[in-house]
Structure formats: structure tokens, C-alpha cells
Backbone bond lengths (Angstrom), bond angles and torsions (degrees), N, CA, C in turn:
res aa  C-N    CA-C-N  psi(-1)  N-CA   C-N-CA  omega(-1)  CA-C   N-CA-C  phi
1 X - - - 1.464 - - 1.522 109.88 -
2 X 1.528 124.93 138.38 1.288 128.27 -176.57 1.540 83.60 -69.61
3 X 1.547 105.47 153.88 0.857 118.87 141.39 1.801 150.81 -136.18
4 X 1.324 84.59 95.90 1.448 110.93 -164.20 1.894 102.35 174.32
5 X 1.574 94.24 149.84 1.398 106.00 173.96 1.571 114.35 -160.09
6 X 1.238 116.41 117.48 1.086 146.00 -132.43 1.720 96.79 -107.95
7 X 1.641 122.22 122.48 1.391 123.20 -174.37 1.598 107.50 -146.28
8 X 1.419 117.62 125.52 1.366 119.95 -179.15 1.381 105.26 89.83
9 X 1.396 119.59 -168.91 1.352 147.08 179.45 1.476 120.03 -84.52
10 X 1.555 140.38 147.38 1.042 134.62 150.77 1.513 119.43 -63.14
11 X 1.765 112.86 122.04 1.675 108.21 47.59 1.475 91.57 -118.63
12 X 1.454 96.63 138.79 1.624 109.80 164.75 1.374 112.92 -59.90
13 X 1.242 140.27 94.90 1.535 147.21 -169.59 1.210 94.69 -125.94
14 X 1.365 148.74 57.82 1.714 150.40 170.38 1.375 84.60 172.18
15 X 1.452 90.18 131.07 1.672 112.31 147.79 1.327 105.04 -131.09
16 X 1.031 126.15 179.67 1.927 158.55 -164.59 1.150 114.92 -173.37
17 X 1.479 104.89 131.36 1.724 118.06 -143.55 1.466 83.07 -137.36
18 X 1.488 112.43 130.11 1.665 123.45 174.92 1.005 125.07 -77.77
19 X 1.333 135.00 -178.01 1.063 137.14 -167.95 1.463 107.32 -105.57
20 X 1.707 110.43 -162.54 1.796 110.49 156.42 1.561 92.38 127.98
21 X 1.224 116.62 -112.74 1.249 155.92 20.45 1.648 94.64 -54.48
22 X 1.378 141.55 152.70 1.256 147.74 170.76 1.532 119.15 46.13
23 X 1.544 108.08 57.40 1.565 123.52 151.89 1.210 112.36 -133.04
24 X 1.929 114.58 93.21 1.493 100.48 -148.58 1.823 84.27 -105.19
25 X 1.277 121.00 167.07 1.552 110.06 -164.69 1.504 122.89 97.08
26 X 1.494 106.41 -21.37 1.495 105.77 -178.99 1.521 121.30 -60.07
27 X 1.322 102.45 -23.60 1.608 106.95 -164.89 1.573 106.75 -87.98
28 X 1.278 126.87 -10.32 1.475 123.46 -153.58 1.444 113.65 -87.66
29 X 1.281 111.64 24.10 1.334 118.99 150.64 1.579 124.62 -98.27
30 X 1.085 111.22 -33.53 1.606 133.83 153.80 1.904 112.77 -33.66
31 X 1.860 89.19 -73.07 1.596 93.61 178.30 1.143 116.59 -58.04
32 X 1.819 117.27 -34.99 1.563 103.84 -169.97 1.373 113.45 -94.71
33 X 1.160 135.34 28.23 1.502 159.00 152.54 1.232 109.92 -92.06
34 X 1.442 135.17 -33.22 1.526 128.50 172.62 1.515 133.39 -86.55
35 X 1.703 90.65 -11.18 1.451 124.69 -153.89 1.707 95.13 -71.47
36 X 1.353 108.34 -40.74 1.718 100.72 171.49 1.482 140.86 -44.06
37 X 1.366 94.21 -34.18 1.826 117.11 177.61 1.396 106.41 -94.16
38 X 1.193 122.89 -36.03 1.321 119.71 -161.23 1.617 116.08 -156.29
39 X 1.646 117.30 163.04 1.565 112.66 -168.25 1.711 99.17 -96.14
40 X 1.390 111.77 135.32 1.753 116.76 -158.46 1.483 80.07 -129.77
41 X 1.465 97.11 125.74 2.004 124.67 136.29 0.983 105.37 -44.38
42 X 1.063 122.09 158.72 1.780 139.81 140.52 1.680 95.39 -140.05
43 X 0.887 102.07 128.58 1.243 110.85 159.71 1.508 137.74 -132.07
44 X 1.268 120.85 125.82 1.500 118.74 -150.36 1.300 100.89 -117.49
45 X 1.513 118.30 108.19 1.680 143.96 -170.44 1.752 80.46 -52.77
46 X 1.527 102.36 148.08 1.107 129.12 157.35 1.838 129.55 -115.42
47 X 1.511 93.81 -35.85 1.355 116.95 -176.14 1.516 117.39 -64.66
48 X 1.302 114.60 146.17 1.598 116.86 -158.90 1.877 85.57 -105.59
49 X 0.807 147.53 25.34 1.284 138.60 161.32 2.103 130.30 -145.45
50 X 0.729 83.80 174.83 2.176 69.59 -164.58 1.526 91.06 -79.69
51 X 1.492 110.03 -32.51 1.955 83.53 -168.73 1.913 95.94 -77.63
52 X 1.170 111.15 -8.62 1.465 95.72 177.03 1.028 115.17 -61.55
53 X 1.414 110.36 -64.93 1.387 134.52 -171.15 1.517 108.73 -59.21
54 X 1.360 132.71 -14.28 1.341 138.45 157.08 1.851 97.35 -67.48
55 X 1.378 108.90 -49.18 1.626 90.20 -157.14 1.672 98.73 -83.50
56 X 1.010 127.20 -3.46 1.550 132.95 -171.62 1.366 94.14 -75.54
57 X 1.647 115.25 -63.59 1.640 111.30 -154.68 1.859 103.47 -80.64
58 X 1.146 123.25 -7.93 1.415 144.23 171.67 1.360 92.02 -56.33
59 X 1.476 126.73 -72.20 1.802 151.92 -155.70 1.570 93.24 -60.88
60 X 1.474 118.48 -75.81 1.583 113.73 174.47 1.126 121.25 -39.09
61 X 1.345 127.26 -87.16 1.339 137.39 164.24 1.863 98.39 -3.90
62 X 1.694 98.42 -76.89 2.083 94.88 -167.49 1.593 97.90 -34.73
63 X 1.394 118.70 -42.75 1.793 118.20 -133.95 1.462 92.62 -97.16
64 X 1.276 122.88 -23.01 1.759 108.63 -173.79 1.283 105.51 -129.63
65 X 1.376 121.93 -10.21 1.406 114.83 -158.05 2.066 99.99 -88.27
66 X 1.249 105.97 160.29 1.567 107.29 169.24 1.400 105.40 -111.52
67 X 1.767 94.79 108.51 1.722 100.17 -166.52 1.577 114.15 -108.21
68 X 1.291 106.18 168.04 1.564 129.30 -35.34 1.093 145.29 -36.38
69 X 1.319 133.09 126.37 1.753 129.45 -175.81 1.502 122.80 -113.59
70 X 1.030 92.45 -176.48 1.629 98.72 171.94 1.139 101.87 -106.86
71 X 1.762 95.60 144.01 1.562 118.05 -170.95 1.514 117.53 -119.64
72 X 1.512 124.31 112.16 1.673 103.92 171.93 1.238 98.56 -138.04
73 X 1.071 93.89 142.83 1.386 124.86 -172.54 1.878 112.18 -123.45
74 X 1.234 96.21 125.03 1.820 95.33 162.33 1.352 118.19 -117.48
75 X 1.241 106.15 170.86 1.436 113.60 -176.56 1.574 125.08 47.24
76 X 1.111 111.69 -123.84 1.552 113.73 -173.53 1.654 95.16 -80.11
77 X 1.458 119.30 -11.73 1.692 129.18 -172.66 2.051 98.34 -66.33
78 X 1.538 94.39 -56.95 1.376 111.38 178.65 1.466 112.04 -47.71
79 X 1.036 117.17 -59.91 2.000 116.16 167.86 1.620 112.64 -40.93
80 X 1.458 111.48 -57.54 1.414 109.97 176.20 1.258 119.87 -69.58
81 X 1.060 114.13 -18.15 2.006 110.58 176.13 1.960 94.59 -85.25
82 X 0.984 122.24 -22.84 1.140 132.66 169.58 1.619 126.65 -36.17
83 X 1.351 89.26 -67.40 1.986 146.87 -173.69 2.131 78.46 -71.40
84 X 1.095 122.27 -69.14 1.297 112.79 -157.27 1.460 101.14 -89.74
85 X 1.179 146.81 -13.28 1.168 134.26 173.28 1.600 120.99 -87.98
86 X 1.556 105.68 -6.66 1.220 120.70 -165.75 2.041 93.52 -101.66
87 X 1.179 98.23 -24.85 1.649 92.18 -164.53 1.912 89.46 -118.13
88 X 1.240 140.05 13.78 1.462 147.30 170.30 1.813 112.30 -158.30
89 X 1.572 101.76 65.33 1.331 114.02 -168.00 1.954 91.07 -64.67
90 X 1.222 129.12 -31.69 1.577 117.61 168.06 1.389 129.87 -54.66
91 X 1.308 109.78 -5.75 1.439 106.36 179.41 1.923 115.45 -89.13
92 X 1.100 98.69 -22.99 1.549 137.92 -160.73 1.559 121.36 -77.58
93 X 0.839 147.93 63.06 1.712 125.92 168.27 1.257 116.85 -94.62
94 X 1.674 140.01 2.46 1.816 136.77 133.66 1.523 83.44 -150.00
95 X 1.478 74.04 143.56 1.883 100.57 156.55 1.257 104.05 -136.53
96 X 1.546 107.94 130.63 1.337 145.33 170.04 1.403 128.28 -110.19
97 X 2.032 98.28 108.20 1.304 101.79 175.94 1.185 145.16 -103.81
98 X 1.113 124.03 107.07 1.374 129.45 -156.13 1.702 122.95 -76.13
99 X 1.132 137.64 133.83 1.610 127.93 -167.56 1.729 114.29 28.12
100 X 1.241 102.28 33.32 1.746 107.63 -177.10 1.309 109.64 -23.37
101 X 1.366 127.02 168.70 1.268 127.40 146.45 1.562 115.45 -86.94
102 X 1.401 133.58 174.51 1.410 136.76 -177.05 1.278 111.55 -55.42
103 X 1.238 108.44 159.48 1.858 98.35 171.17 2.064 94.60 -123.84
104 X 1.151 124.42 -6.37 1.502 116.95 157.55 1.265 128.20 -129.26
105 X 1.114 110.18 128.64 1.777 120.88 178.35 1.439 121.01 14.61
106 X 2.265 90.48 -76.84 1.284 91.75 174.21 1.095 155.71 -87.44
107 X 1.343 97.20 28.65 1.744 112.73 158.68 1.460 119.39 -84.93
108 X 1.088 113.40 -11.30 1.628 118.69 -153.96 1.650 100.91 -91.60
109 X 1.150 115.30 -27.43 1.434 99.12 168.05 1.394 131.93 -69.50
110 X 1.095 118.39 -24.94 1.831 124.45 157.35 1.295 125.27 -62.12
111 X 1.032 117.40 2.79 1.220 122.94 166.73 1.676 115.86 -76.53
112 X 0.752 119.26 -58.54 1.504 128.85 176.94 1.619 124.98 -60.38
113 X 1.286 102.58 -33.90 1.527 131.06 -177.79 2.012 88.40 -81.82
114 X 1.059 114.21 -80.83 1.805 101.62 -152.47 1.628 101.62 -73.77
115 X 1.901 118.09 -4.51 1.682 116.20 163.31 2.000 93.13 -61.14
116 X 1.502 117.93 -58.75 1.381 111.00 -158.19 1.785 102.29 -64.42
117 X 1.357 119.96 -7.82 1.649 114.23 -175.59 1.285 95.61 -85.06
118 X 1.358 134.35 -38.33 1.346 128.34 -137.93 2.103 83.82 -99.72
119 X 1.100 135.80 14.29 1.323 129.53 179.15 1.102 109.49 -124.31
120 X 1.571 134.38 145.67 1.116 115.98 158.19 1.387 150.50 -91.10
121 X 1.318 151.06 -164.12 0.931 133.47 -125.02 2.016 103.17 -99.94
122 X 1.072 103.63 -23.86 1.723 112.52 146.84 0.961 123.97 -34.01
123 X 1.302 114.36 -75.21 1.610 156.65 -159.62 1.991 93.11 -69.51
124 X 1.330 128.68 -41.77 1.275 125.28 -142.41 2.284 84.29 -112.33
125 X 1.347 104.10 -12.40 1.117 83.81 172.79 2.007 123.23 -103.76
126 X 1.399 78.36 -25.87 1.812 97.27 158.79 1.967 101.61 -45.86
127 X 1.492 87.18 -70.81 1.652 93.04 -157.23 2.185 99.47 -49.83
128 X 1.085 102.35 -42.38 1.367 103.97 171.27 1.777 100.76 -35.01
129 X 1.326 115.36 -91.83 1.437 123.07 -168.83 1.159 119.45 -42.23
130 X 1.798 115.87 -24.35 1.222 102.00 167.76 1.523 119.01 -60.27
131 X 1.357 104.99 -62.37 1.638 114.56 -176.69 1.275 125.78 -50.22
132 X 1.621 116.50 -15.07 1.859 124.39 143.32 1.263 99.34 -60.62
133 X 1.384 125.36 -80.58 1.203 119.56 -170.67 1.740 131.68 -7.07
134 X 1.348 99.40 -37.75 1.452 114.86 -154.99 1.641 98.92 -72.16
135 X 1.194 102.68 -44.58 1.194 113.41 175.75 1.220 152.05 -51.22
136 X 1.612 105.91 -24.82 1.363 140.38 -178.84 1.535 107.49 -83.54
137 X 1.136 118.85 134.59 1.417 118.37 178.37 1.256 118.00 -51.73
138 X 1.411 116.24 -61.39 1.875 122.97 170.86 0.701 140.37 -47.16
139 X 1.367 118.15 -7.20 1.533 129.89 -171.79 1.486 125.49 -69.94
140 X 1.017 110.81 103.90 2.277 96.86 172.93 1.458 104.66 -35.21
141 X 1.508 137.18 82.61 1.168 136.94 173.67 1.855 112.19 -65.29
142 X 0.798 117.15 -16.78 1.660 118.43 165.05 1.543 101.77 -84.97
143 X 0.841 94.94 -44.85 2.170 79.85 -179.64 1.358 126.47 -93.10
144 X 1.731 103.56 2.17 1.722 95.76 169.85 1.923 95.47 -109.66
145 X 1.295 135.41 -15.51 1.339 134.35 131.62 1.449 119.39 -43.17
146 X 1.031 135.14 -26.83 1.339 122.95 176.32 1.638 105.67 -86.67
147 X 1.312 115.70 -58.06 1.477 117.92 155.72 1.247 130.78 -19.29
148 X 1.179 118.97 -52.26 0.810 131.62 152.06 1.601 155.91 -57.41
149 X 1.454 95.44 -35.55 1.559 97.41 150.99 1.689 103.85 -66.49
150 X 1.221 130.88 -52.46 1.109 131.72 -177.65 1.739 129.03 -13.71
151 X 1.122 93.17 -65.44 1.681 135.77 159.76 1.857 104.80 -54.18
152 X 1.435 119.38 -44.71 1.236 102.30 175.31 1.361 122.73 -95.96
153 X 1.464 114.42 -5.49 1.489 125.64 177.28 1.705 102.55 -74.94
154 X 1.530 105.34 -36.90 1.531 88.81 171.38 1.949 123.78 -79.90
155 X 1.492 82.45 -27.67 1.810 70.73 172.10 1.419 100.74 -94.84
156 X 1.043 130.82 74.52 1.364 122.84 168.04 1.896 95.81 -165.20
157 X 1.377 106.93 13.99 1.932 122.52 -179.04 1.451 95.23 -119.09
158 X 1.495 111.59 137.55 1.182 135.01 148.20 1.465 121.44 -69.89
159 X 1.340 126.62 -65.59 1.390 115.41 -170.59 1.564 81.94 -160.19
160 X 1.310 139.03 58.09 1.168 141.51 151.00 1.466 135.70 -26.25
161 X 1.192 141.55 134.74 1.562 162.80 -175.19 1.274 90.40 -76.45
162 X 1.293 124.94 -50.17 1.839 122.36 -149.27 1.847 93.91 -172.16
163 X 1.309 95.44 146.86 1.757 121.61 171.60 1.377 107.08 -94.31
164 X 1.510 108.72 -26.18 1.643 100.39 -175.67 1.486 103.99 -67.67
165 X 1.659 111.94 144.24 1.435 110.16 -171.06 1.525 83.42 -124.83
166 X 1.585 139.88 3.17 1.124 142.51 169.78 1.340 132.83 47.92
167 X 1.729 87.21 33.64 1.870 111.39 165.50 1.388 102.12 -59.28
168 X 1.389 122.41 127.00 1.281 133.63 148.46 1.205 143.10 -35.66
169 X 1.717 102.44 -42.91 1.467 110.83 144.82 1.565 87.93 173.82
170 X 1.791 94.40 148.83 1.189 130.99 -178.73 1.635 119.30 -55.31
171 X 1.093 141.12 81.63 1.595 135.27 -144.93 2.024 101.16 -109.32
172 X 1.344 103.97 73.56 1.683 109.64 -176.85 1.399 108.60 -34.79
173 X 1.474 133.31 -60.13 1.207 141.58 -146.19 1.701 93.10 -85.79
174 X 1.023 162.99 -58.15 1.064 135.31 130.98 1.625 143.61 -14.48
175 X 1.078 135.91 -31.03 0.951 156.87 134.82 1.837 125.50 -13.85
176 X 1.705 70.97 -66.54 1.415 88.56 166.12 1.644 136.12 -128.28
177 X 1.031 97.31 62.42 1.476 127.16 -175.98 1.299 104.55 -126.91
178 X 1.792 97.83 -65.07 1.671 109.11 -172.11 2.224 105.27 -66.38
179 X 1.160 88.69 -49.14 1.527 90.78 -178.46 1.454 107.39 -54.26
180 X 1.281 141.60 -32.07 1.346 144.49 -173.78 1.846 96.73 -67.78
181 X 1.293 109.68 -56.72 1.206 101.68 -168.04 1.339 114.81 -79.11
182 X 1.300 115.56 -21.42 1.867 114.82 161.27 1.090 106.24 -61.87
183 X 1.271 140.32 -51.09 1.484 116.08 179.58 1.507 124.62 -79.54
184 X 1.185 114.53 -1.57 1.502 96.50 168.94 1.470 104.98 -85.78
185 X 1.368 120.67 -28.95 1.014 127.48 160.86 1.801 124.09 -24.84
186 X 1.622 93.25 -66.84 1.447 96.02 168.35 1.270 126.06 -78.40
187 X 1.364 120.90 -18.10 1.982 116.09 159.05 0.892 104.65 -57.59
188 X 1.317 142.91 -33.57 1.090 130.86 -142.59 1.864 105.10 -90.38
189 X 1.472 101.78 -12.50 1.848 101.71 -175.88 2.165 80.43 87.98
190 X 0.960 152.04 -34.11 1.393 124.98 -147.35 1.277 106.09 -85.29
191 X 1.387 124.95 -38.55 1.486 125.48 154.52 1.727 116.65 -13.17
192 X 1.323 103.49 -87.15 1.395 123.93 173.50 1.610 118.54 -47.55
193 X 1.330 119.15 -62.46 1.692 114.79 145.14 1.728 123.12 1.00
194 X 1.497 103.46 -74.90 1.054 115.07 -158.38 1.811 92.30 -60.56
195 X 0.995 115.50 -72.81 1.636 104.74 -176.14 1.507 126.68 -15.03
196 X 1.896 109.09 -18.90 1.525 98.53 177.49 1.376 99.94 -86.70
197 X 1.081 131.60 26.44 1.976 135.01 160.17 1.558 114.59 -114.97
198 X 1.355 113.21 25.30 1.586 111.89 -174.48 1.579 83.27 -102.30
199 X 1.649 104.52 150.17 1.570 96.68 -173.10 1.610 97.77 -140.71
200 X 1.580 110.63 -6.60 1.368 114.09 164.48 1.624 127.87 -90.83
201 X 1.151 133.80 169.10 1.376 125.77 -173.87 1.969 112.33 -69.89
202 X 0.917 107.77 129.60 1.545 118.42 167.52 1.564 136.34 -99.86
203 X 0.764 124.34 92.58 1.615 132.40 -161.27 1.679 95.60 -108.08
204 X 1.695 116.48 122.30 1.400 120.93 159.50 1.181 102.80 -113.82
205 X 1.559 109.62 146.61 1.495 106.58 171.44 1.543 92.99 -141.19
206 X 1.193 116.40 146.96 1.857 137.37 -139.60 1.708 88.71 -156.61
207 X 1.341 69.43 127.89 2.485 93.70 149.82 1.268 104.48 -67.42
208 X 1.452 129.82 144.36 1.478 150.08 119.66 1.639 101.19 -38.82
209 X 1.350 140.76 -36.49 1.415 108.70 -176.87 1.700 99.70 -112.61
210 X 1.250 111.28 15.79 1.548 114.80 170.06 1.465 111.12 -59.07
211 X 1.456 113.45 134.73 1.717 112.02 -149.63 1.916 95.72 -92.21
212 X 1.797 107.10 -8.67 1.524 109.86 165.41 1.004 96.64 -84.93
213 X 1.712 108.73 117.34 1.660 114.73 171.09 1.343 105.97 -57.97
214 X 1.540 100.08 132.55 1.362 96.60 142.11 1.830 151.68 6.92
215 X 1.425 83.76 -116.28 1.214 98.25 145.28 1.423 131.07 0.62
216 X 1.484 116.71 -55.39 1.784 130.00 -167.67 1.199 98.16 -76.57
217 X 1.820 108.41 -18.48 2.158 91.35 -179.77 1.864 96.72 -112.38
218 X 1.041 114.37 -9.28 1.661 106.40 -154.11 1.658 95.82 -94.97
219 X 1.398 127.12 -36.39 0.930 127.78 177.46 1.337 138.54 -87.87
220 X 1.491 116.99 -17.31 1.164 143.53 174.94 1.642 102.78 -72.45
221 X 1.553 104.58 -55.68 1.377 107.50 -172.27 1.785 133.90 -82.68
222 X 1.972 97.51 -3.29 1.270 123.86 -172.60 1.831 84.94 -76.17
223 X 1.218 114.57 -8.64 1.593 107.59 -173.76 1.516 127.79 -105.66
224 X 1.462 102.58 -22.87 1.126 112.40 -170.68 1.662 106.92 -104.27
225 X 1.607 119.40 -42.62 1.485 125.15 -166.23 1.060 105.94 -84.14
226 X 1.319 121.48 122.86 1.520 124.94 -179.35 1.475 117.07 -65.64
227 X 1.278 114.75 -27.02 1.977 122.21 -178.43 1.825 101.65 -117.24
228 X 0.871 120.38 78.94 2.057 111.54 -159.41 1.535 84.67 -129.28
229 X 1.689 114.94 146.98 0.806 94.09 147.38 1.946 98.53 -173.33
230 X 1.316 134.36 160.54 1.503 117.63 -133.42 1.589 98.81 -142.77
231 X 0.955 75.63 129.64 2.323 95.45 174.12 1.385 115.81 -96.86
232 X 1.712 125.49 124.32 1.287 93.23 175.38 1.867 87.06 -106.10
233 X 1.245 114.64 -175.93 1.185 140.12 -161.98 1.726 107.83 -119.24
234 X 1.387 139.20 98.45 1.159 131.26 -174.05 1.405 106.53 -84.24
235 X 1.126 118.51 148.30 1.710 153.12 -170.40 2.005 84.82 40.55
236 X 0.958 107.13 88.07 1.445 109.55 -166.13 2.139 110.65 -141.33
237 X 0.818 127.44 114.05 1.070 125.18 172.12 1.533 141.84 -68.00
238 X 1.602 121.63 -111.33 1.489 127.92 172.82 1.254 98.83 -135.94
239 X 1.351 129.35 -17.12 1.681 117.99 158.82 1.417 99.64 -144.37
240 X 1.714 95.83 103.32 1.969 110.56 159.86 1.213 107.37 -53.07
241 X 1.066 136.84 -31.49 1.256 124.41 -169.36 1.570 108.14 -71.08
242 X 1.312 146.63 -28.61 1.520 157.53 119.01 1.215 101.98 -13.90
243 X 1.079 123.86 -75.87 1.768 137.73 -156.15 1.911 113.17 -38.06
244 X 1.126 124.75 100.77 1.554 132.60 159.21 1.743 116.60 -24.13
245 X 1.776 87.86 -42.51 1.770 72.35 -174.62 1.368 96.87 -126.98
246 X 1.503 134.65 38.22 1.609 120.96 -177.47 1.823 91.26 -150.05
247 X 1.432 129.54 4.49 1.021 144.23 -156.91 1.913 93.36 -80.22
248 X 1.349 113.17 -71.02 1.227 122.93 160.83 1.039 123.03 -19.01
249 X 1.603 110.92 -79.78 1.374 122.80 -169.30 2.094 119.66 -70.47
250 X 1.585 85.94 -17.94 1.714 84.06 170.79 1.277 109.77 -82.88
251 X 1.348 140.07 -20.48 1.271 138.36 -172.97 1.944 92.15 -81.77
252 X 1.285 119.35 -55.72 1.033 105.88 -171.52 1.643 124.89 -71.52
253 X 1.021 116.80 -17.46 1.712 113.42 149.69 1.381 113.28 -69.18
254 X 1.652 134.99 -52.78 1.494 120.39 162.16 1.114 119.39 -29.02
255 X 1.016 121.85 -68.62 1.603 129.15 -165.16 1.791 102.11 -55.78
256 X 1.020 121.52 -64.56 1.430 118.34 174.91 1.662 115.20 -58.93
257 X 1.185 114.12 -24.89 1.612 101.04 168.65 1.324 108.97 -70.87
258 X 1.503 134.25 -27.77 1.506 113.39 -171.43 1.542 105.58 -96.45
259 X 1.453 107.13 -35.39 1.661 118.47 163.64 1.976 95.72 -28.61
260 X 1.463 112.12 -60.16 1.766 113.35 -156.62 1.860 84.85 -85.51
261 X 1.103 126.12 23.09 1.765 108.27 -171.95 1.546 99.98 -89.72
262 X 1.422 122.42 112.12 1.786 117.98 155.51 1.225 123.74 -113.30
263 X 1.097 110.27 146.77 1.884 134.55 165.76 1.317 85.23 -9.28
């Protein structure tokens, strides 16, 4: 799979970094909404591990991007634009994280718990069997992972337009490779660390019904980033850009964060 996808005109000065670990495609509703004002990266991780996938989106960025740029990242995308802006502050002039994932431990267990509240009781016993599933040798592990995001894209929507999150395809073994090493990453405190070397401005903006509390990015990072500072999103999920009633208003704070982005 290429990786990279190319939207608008040069100079590419915006990229958008996916989620997953290995749902590469998620963002390309993002890029092709920004693509009018400006030339947008996409770049779609290939690498089965986080320092890869640090040195992968590092490599694009050097080779196409017009640097310094603006960086956003969602989800598990947002940690790695994180990870690379914190350890290649030249590539960088804002990074923007969108429905981040946590940056300490103990946030990370609510995640799973208010995804199984927000489904119902169908829905919460499926998603159960999937996550046995995973485990079992036989299993189509790309298609009960894909299922599975499925299941969490809806509990993780407020009042959504569309479920399609328009991953290309669901890549398990990546997934969980890279996710293994992001979280030791974040037990470890080094995750969070690294943010006291971010030297450009950082703006996250997060759902109120996004099932990653809050909290796990706004407070962690009110400590470490010297320029930080955080939007939440009302009746808002894990992708505004989906969202009926936060769809608008997230594009129109995007757009003005890179509009205000300097050297």
C-alpha cells in the first residue's frame, strides 16, 4: 500500500495523521475538506511498530511536506504526531489533536467501560465475543478487528451523519504491535515526558461524548506543554467531523487554527 495520499495543490503545509494503530484512510474526509484552502498530506502508517511509525511519518512529512507545517492528528494518529513533533520540533509549527487518545494510564481504563455503556445490550455482547475472538488462533483477526472498530465507532458517536470512518482496511497485526508499544510507552511516564520538548503551539479539541475522557489529554498536558491549550466539543463524539451538531463548528476552529499557525 502507498503510503501517502496527496490532496489539493502545492505547498503541502497540513497533514492528517490516522488513527487505529492500522486504520489507515480514516482521516480522508478531514483532508478533503481542507484541501480547498490548502495542499494536505495524508499519510497512511505502514509500519508494524511505534518507533517505526515515528520514523515513517518523520520520512513523508521531510520528503513532501512544506516545512514547517501543521500537524493533526486524531486518535492513536494524535499520540504519534505527538511522539514526532516532540522528538523533530523542525517539522512542526502547530499540532492539533483531535479526539486524542490518553496520555496517562489512569485514564485508559474508561475507555472500554463507558464504549460498553454507550451500546446496547446486543451490540455489548457481540463486541464481548469479538475481543475473545482475538485471541483464538483461527480467527479472521482482520475482520473481527474491523468489526469491531465498527461497534466502537458507534459507541464512540453522538448523533452522527455516517459510521463509515473510511479505513481502507482494518490491519490487526499492526494494530497490535504498534498499540503494545504505545502503551508501554505511556506506563512508562515517557510518552508524557516527551511533551516537555514540544516548542510549537498545541491545540486539542475533544467530544464531550468521546468515550477518551477528557481529562486523560487536557490535564496531563496542561502540565507538561508550555503553549497547550484545549476545546471541548458539545454533544460531540471521536470524529466531529461525523458529528450532526459539532461537524460545523470543528471545521471552523480547524480552519482558524492553521489560518493562526506561524514559523
Amino acid at each position: 500500500m502507498n503510503n501517502l495520499r496527496k490532496y489539493g495543490k502545492k505547498p503541502f503545509s497540513v497533514a492528517v495523521v490516522h488513527g487505529g494503530p492500522g486504520a489507515p484512510g480514516s482521516v480522508a474526509p478531514v483532508a478533503r475538506e481542507l484541501a480547498s484552502a490548502w495542499g494536505v498530506l495524508e499519510p497512511l502508517q505502514t509500519a508494524d511498530t511505534c518507533e517505526g511509525q515515528a520514523q515513517e511519518l518523520r520520512a513523508v512529512l521531510e520528503e513532501n511536506g512544506d516545512l514547517p507545517l501543521t500537524l493533526i492528528g486524531h486518535s492513536w494518529g494524535a499520540m504519534l504526531s505527538f511522539i514526532v513533533t516532540a522528538r523533530f520540533p523542525s517539522l512542526v509549527k502547530k499540532l492539533v489533536l483531535v479526539g486524542s487518545g490518553v496520555f496517562e494510564e489512569e485514564y485508559a481504563a474508561e475507555i472500554e467501560a463507558t464504549r460498553f455503556m454507550h451500546l446496547d445490550e446486543d451490540e455489548r455482547v457481540e463486541a464481548i465475543e469479538l475481543i475473545d475472538s482475538l485471541e483464538e488462533p483461527d480467527t479472521d483477526k482482520d475482520y473481527a478487528r474491523a468489526r469491531l472498530f465498527e461497534l466502537w465507532a458507534k459507541a464512540d458517536s453522538y448523533e452522527p451523519l455516517s459510521l463509515d470512518i473510511e479505513a481502507l482496511e482494518v490491519q490487526y497485526d499492526i494494530n497490535k504491535s504498534v498499540w503494545e508499544g504505545a502503551k508501554k510507552l505511556r506506563a512508562s511516564g515517557e510518552l508524557l515526558e516527551l511533551g516537555k520538548r514540544i516548542k510549537c503551539p498545541v491545540v486539542a479539541i475533544h467530544g464531550d461524548y468521546d468515550a477518551h475522557p477528557a481529562e486523560g489529554v487536557k490535564e496531563p498536558l496542561f502540565r507538561v506543554v508550555k503553549d497547550f491549550r484545549f476545546i471541548l466539543l458539545n454533544n460531540c463524539g471521536h470524529y466531529p467531523w461525523l458529528e450532526e451538531y459539532a461537524r460545523d463548528k470543528f471545521f471552523e476552529i480547524l480552519k482558524k487554527e492553521i489560518l493562526n499557525s506561524k514559523p
